[in-house]
C-alpha positions in Angstrom: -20.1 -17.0 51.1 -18.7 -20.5 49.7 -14.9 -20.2 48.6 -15.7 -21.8 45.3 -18.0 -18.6 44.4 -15.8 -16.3 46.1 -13.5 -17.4 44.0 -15.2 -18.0 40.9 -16.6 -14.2 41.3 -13.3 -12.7 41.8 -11.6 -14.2 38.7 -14.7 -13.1 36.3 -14.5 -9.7 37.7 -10.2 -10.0 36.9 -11.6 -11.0 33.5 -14.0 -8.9 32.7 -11.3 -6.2 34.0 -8.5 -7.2 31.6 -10.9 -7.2 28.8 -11.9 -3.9 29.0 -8.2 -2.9 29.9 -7.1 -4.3 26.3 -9.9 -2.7 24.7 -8.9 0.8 25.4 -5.2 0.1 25.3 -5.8 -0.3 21.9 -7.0 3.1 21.6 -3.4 4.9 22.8 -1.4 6.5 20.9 0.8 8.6 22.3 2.5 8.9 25.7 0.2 11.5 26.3 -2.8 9.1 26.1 -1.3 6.1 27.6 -0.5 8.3 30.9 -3.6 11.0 30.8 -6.1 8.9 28.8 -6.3 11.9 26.4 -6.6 14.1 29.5 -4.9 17.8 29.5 -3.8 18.8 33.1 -3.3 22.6 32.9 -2.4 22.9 36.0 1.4 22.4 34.7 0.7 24.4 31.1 
């Protein structure tokens, strides 16, 4: 593979990536959803 696409792949991927990532961290809330992403773990309850 040429370095240019290699490279030109990996940062639209890191993109694409930190879009999504702001999109739902908009979404949190609480603690709760920043560490579970709304998730219960009754395992511990």
């Amino acid at each position: 593979m040429d370095l240019t696409t290699f490279i030109m792949t990996l940062l639209g991927l890191q993109l694409i990536c930190l879009f999504v990532g702001s999109k739902s961290a908009k979404e949190t809330k609480t603690q709760e959803d920043y560490f579970l992403a709304g998730k219960q773990i009754r395992f511990f309850r």
